[in-house]
VEXLO-412337 format. One record per residue (C-alpha): residue number from 1; x, y, z. Coordinates in Angstrom, 1 decimal, m for minus. Each point is the difference from the previous one (the first is absolute). Layout:
VEXLO-412337
NUM,X,Y,Z
...
end
This chain:
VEXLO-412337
1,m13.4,7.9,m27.0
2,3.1,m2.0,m1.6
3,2.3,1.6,2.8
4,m2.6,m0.9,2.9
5,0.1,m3.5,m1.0
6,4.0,m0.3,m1.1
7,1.2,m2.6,2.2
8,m3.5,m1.5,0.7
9,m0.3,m2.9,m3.6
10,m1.5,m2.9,1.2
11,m2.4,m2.8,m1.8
12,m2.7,0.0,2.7
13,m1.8,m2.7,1.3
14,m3.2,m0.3,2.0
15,0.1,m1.7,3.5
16,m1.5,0.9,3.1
17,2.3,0.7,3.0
18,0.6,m2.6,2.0
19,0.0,0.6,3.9
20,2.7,0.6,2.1
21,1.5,m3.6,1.8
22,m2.0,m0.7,3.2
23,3.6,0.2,1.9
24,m1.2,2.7,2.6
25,3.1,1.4,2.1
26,m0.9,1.2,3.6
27,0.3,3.8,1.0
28,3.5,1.7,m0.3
29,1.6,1.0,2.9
30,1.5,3.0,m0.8
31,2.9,m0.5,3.1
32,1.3,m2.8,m1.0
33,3.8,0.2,0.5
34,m0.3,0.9,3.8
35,3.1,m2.1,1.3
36,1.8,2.9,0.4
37,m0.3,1.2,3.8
38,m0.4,3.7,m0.6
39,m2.1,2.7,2.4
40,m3.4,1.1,m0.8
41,1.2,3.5,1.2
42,2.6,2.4,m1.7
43,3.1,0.0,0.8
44,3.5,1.3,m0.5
45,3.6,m1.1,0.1
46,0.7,0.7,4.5
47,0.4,m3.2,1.5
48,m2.6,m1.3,2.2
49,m1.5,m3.1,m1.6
50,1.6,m3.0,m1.6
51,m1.5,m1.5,m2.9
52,0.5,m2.9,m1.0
53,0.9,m0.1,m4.1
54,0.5,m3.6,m0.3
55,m3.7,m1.3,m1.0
56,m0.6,0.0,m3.9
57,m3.0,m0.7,m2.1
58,m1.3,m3.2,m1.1
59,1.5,1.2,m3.3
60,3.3,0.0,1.6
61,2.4,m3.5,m0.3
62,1.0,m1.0,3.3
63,2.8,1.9,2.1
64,2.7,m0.7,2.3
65,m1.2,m1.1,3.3
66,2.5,2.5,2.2
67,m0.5,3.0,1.6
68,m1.3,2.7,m2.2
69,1.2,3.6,m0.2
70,m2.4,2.2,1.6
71,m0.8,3.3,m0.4
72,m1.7,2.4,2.4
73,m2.7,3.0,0.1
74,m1.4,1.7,2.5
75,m4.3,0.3,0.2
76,m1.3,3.3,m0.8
77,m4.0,0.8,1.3
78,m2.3,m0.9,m3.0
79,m2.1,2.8,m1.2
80,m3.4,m0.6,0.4
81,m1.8,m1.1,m3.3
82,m3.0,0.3,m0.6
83,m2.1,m2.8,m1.1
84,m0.3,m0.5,m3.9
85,m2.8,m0.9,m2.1
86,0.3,m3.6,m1.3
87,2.1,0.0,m3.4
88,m3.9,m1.1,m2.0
89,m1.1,3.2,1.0
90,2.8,2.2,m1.7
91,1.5,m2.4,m2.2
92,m0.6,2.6,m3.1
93,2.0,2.6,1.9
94,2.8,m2.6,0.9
95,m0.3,m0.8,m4.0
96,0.5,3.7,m0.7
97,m3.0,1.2,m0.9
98,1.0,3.7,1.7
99,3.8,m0.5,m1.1
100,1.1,m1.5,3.3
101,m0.4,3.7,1.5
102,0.1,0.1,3.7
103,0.9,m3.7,0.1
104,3.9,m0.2,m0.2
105,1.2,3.0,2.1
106,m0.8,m1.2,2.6
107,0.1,m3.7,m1.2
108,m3.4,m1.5,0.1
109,0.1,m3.6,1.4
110,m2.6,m1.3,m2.4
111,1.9,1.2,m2.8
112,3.4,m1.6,0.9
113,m1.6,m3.4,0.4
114,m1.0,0.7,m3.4
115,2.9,1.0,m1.5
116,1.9,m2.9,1.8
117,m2.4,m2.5,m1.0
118,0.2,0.8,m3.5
119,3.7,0.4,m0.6
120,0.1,m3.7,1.7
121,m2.1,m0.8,m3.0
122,2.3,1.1,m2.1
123,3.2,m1.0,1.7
124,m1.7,m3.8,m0.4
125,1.0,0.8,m3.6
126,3.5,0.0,1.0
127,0.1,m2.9,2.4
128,m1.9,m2.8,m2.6
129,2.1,0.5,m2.8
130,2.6,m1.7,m2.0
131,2.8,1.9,m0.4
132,2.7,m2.7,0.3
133,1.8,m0.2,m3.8
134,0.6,m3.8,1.0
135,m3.4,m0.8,1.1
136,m2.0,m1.7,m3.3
137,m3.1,2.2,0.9
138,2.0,3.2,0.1
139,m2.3,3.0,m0.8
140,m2.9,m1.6,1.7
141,m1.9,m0.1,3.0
142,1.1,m2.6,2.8
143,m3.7,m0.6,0.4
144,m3.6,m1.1,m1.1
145,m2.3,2.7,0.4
146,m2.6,m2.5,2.4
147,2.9,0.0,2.8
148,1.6,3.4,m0.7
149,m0.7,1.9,2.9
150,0.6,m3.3,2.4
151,3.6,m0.8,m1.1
152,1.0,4.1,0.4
153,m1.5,m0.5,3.8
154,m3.2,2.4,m1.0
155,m2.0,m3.0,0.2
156,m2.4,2.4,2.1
157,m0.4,2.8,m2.3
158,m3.4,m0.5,m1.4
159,0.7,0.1,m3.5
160,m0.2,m2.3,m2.9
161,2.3,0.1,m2.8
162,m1.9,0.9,m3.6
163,2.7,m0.9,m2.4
164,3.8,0.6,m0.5
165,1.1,2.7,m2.1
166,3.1,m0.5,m2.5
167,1.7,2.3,m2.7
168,2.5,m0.7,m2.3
169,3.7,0.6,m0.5
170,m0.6,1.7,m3.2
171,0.5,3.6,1.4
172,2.6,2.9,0.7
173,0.5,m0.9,3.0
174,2.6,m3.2,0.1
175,0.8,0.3,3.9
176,m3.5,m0.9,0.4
177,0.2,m3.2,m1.6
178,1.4,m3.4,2.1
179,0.5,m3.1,m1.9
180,1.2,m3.5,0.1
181,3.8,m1.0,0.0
182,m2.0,m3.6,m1.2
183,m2.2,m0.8,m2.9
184,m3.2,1.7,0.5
185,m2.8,m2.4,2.3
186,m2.4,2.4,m0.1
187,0.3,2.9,m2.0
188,3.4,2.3,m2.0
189,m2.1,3.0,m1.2
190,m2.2,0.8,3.9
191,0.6,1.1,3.4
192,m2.3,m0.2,2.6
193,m1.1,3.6,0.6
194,m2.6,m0.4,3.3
195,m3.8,m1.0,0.6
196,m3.3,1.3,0.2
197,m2.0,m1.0,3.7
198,m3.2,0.7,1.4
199,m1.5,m0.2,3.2
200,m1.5,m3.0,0.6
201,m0.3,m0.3,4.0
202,m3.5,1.6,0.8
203,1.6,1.1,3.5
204,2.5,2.1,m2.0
205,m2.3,0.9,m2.1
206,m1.9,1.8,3.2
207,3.4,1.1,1.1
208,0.7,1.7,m2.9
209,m3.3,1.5,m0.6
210,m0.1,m0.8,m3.4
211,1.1,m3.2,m2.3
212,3.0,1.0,m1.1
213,2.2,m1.1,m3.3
214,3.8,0.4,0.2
215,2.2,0.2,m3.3
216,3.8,m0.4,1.5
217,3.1,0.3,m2.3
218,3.5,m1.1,0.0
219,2.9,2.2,0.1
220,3.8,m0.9,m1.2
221,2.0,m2.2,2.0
222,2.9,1.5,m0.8
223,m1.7,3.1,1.5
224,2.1,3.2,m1.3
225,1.7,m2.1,m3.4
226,m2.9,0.4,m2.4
227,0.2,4.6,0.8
228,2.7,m0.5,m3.0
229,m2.5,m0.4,m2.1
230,m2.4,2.3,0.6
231,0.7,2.2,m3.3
232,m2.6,2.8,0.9
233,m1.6,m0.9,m2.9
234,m3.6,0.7,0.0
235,m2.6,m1.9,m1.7
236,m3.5,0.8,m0.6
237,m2.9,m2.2,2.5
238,m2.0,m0.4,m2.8
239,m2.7,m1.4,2.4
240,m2.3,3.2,m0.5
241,m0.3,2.3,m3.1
242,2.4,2.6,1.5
243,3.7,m0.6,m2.1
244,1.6,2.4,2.2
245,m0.9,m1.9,3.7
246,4.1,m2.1,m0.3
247,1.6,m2.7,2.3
248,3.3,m1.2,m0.2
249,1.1,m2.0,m2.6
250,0.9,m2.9,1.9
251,m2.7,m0.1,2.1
252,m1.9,0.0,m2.9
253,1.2,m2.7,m1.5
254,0.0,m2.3,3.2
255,m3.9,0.7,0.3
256,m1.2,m0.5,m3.5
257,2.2,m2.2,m1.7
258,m0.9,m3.5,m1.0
259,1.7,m3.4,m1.8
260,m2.3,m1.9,m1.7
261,2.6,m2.9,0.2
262,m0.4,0.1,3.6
263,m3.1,m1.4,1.9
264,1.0,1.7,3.0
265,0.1,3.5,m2.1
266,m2.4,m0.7,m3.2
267,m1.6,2.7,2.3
268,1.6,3.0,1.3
269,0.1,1.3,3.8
270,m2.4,2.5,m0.9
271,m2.2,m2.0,m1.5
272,0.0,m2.8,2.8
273,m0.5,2.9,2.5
274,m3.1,1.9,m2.0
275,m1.3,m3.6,m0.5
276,m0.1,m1.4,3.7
277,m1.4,3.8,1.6
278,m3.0,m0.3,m2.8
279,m0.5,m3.7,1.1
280,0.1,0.5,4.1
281,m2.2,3.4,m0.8
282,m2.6,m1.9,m1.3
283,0.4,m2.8,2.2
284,m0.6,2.0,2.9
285,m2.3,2.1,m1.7
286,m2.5,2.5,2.7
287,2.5,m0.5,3.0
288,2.4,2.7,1.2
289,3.1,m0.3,m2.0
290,3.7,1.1,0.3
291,2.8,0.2,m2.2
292,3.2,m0.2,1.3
293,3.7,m0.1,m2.0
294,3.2,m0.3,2.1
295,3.5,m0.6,m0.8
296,3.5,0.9,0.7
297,2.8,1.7,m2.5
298,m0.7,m1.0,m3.3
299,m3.5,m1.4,1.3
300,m0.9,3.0,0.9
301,0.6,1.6,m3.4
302,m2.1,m2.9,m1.2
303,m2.8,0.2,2.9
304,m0.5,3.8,m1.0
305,m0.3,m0.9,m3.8
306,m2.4,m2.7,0.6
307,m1.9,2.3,2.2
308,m0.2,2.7,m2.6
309,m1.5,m2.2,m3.0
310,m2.7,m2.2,2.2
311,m1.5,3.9,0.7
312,0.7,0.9,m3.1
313,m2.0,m2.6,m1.8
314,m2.5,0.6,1.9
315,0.1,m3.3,2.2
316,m0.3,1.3,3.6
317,m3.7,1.7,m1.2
318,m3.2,m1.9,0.3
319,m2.9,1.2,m2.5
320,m3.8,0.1,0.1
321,m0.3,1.1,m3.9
322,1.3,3.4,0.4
323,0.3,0.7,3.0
324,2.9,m1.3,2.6
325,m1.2,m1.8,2.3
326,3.7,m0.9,2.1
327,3.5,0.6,m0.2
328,2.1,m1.9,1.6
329,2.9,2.0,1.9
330,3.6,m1.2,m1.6
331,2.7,0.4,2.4
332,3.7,m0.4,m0.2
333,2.5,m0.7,2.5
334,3.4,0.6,m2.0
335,3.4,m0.6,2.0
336,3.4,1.0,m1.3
337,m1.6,0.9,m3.5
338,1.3,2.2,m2.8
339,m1.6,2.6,m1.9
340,m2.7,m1.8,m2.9
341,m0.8,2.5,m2.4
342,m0.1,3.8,m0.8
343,m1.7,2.9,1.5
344,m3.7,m1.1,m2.6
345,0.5,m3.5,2.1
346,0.0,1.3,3.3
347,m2.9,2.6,m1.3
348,m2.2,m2.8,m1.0
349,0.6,m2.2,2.8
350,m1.3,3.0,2.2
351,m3.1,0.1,m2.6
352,m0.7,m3.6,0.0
353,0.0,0.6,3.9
354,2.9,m3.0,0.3
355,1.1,0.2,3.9
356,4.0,m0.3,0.4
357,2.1,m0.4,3.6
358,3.3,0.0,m1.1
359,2.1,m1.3,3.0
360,3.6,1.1,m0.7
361,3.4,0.3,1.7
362,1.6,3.2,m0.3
363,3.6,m2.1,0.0
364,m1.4,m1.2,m2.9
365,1.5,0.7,m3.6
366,m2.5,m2.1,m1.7
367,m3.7,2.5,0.3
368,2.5,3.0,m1.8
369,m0.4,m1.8,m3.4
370,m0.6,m0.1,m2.8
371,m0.6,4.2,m0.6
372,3.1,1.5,1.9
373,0.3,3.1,m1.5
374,m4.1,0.5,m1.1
375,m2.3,m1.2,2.9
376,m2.6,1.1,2.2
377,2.2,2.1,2.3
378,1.0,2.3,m3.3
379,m2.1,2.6,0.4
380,m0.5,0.6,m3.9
381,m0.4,m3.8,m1.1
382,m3.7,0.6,m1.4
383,1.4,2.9,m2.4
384,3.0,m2.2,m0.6
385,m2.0,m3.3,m1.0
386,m3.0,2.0,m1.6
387,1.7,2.7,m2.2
388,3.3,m1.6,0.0
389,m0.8,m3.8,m0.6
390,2.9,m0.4,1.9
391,0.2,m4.4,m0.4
392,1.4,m0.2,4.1
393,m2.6,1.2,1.7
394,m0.8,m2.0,3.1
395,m2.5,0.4,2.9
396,m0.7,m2.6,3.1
397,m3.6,m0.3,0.4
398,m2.1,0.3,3.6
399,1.0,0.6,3.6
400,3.5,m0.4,1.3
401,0.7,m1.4,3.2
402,3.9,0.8,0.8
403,1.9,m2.6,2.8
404,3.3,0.4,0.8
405,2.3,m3.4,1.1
406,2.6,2.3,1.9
407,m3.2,0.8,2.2
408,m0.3,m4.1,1.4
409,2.4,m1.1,2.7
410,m0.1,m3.3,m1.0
411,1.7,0.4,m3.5
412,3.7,0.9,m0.7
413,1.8,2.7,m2.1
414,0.8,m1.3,m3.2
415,0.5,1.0,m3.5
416,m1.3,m2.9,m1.9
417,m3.4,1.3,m1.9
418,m1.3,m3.5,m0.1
419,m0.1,0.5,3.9
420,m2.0,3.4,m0.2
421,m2.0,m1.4,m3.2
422,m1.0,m2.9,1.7
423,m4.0,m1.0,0.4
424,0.5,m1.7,3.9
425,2.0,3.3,1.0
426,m3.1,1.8,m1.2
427,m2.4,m1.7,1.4
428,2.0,0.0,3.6
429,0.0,4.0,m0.5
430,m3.6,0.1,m0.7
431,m0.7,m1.9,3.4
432,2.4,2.6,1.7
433,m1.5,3.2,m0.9
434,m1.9,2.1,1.4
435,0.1,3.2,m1.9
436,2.8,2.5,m0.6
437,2.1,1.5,2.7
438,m1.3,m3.1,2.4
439,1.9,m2.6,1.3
440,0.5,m3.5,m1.6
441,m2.2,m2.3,1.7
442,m0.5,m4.0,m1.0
443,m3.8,m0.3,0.1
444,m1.2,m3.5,m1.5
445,3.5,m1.4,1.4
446,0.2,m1.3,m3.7
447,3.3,m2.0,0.9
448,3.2,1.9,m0.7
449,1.5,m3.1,m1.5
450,m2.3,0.2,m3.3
451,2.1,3.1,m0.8
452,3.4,m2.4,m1.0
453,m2.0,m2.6,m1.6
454,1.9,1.0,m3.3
455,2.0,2.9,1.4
456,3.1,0.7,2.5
457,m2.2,3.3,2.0
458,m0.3,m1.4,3.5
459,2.7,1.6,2.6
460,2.0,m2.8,0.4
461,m0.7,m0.4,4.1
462,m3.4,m1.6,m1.4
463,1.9,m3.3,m0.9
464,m2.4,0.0,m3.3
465,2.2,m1.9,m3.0
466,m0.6,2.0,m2.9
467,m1.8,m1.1,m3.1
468,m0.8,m3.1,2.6
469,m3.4,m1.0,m1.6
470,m0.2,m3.0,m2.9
471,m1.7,m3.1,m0.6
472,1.2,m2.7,2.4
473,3.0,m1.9,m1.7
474,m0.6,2.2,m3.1
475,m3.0,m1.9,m0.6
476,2.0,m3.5,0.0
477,m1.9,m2.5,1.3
478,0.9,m4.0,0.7
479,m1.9,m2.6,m2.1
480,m0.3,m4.0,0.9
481,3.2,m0.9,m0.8
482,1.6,2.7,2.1
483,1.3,2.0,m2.6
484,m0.5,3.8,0.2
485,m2.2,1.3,m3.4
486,m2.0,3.0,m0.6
487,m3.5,m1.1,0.0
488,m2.0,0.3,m3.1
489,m3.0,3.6,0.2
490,m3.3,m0.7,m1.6
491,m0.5,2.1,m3.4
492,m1.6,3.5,1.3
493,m2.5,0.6,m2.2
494,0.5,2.9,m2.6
495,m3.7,1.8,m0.7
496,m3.5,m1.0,1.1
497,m2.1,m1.3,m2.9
498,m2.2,2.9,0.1
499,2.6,2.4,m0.3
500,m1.0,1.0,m3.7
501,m3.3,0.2,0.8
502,0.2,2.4,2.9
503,2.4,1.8,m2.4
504,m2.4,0.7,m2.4
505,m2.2,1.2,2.5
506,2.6,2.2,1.1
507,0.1,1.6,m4.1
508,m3.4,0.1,0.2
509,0.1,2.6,2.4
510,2.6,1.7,m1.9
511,m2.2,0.3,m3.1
512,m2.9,1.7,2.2
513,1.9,2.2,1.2
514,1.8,1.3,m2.7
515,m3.6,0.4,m1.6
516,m1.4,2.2,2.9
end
């Protein structure tokens, strides 16, 4: 029982939940970026007809006025579809509740919205935060949670945020951390790490089939820097009663450590995360529930952690004395991510019946590690891990769904890895395929010019700056008396009142099930 509850100390208090603000955000639309003139039909590279490549996204700043570079395609003849159910009728298949089978070769259209949708989630974790070493509130989110969604241009996404998620810099994993050049504003010891939302639009909410909760993680912005330190060190979960399920040591830390000097971190990620799923599940207690956990790179190390512990303590299963009543599906939509934990992690993940899409490039370096030599391709890793306790044992967990940027027209040949490792370039990919062997096809028309937001990809002929998107003026702003300042950001509050008390709740369940 002392290992279930390691990282879980709290003085609880009693409070009841408090509702979710009354800031309702219409439906989502999930084509959003459509700027781009692209052809509803296939098409390959024989010229017929021009596109025009010069219309960005909103997201985009604004670019020169003269003639843009076009490129053109010729029209194939569509294929005739036919006509799908409505995504509230198979939502549990799209959330893998058959492993994706069927659904990806050939590409089911329902399932790349999905997929789309929720790496944008997670790629909102990129775009709202601080990473500038001069800015005062380095390390934090640009942000308050109540206007999220609206200053990242997903104002119609039909979620609410829940609460920001934070960690602190008192882990192996240094790259991860970014801090102040300036004396600390807001906080030395945390980063902002991502946010809980739920759906809150009741349209969506019929959409969707179900009300769904989405857990979205950071990754590293230096993308590939932090892989240095990635020892292959495994470290045991500790969240069940099993010392031989193991993570990586760094991953580890990043989830469960806390500093008590810290208000942002007097509670760790995990506990902020196992706190806020126990409060919404009992907020929206008797309706159809999701849980969903997205992130990119190091994100989506973190996404399939958090994934594993809320099943494993038992927080996804609804009980009517002893009998289960509900569980709620869990669902991840990993991007880019590296192995977690050994071959006993992936096993219980399976067990727990944790769903995992893991959207990878094959260019990729970054989803071969940790576990190069011992991994789930090594035909003897059980023997090896089991009879051997061989300490590097590594296994990815769930479904692998392998794209390939020297498939898409649009994107050049390079050799930088933060090119092929990059979340945009995934997401374009995901909208291009169709299945393996078939020709890359733009489907959503997500615009081409999200893939260099923070990259140099785009064939040049686009006329697409790289790494073009920032705050306007860096964020400068002119006050009265005409001088250019950076404006003052509310405090972002660090926990809910009721976290300890949902915590506690949270142990609770623990206790009873370590007695049955």
């Amino acid at each position: 029982m002392d290992s279930l509850l390691l990282s879980l100390n709290i003085n609880p208090k009693s409070s009841n939940p408090p509702p979710l603000s009354q800031g309702l955000l219409p439906r989502y639309n999930l084509n959003k970026s459509k700027n781009l003139l692209l052809l509803n039909k296939p098409f390959s590279l024989k010229p017929r007809t021009s596109i025009n490549c010069s219309s960005v996204s909103s997201l985009t700043p604004q670019l020169d006025k003269s003639p843009a570079q076009t490129l053109v395609f010729e029209e194939e003849k569509e294929e005739e579809k036919e006509e799908e159910e409505p995504l509230c009728e198979i939502w549990k298949e799209i959330q893998g509740c058959n492993d994706w089978e069927g659904l990806l070769d050939p590409m089911n259209s329902h399932l790349r919205n999905e997929i789309i949708r929720y790496g944008e989630f997670a790629q909102a974790c990129y775009d709202s935060f601080d990473f500038d070493p001069h800015s005062k509130y380095c390390g934090t989110c640009k942000y308050q949670g109540a206007h999220f969604f609206e200053k990242l241009d997903m104002g119609n996404c039909g979620y609410n945020i829940s609460r920001y998620l934070y960690a602190t810099s008192n882990i192996n994993l240094p790259n991860f951390f970014q801090k102040a050049k300036m004396s600390s504003v807001w906080s030395t010891h945390a980063n902002w790490m991502g946010y809980v939302a739920v759906t809150t639009d009741e349209e969506e909410v019929k959409r969707l089939g179900r009300r769904d909760i989405v857990i979205a993680w950071r990754g590293t912005v230096t993308y590939l820097e932090w892989i240095s330190d990635l020892k292959d060190i495994l470290h045991p979960a500790n969240f069940g009663d099993d010392p031989t399920i193991k993570i990586e040591s760094g991953f580890h830390d990043l989830y469960t450590k806390k500093e008590d000097a810290c208000k942002y971190c007097s509670y760790s990620a995990r506990e902020q995360v196992l706190a806020e799923i126990k409060r919404l599940t009992d907020y929206y207690r008797g309706e159809e529930i999701s849980i969903t956990i997205t992130g990119h790179s190091l994100g989506a190390a973190l996404a399939i952690l958090s994934a594993y512990d809320i099943a494993e303590m038992r927080l996804n299963v609804a009980r009517d004395g002893e009998c289960v009543t509900n569980k709620i599906p869990i669902t991840v939509y990993s991007f880019a991510g590296p192995r977690v934990g050994n071959l006993k992690f992936k096993e219980r993940c399976d067990e727990l019946g944790v769903k995992v899409l893991r959207v990878i490039n094959v260019q990729d370096k970054v989803p071969n590690v940790p576990g190069i030599i011992a991994n789930e391709k090594f035909q003897f890793q059980k023997y090896v891990e089991d009879a051997m306790s061989f300490p590097w044992s590594y296994a990815h967990v769930g479904v692998e769904l392998a794209l390939d940027h020297t498939h898409s027209p649009f994107l050049k040949p390079t050799n930088d890895m933060g090119c092929a490792h990059n979340l945009e370039a995934h997401l374009h990919l995901v909208d291009g395929y169709h299945g393996k062997g078939r020709r890359f096809c733009l489907v959503n028309k997500r615009d081409i010019a999200l893939v260099n937001k923070c990259c140099d990809f785009l064939k040049t002929e686009y006329g697409v700056p790289p790494c073009w998107r920032q705050d306007e003026n860096k964020g400068m702003v002119r006050n009265s008396d005409g001088r250019w300042v950076l404006p003052e950001r509310p405090r972002l509050e660090a926990h809910p009142p009721d976290t300890a008390h949902h915590l506690e709740q949270v142990l609770k369940i623990a206790r009873s099930n370590n007695v049955g």
